[in-house]
Phi, psi and omega in degrees: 000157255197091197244155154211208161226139209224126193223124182250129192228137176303154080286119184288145145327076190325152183320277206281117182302122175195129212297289222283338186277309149345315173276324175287337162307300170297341192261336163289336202232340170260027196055046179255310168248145224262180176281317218267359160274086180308336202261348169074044192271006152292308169320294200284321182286330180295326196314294165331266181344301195289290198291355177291335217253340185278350171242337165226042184022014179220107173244172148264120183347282186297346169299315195297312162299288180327234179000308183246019204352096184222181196262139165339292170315322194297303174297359186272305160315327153248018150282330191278312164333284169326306187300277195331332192258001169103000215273325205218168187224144171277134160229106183082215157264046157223136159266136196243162138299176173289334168193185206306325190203149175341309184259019178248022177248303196277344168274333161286347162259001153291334183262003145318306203267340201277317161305312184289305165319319223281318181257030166275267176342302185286328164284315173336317209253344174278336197242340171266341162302323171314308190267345133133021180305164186262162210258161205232127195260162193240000000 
């Protein structure tokens, strides 16, 4: 079982087709970036990821420092984030998306998320027969 956390935020979508805004889209509407990252140091780092899995299906921290320079923590810190959201997984010292690509990452976490409902509903309805609330035909 597979546990994260998953914080969904309304966003408009951007207009215009453009990698970086698309990406500050997705990092913004799954909670990955905060108010107070001003510098879009969540971006760049998911940015980084998303293009090591389209060419070597792998990156590393220190790839990921070298390339955008920042500290080993900092990136470290919004890799866990990402694990934590369901987004990416470690194998080793490497970091992956959750499957090959960007949209089979989001549909598992939709059925992630869609599974956790499911037994959200079945104690609801177990805990309003209990307390005697009247019952809901589906």
């Amino acid at each position: 079982m597979v546990r994260f956390k998953v914080t969904i935020k309304d966003e408009e979508p951007p207009f215009e087709r453009d990698v970086d805004k698309y990406i500050k889209f997705l990092c913004d509407v799954l909670g990955l970036s905060t108010g107070r990252d001003t510098d879009n140091t969540t971006c760049k780092v998911f940015k980084k990821i998303v293009v090591h899995s389209s060419r070597r299906g792998v990156t590393t921290t220190k790839d990921i420092c070298e390339e955008i320079n920042m500290s080993r923590g900092s990136v470290v810190n919004q890799i866990n984030k990402m694990i934590e959201a369901g987004m990416l997984r470690k194998e080793g010292n490497y970091y992956v998306l959750r499957r090959k690509n960007l949209i089979r990452t989001i549909w598992e976490i939709r059925e992630d998320i869609l599974r956790m409902f499911e037994k959200i509903e079945e104690i609801a309805e177990e805990l309003d027969e209990e307390i005697g609330l009247p019952k809901e035909k589906r």
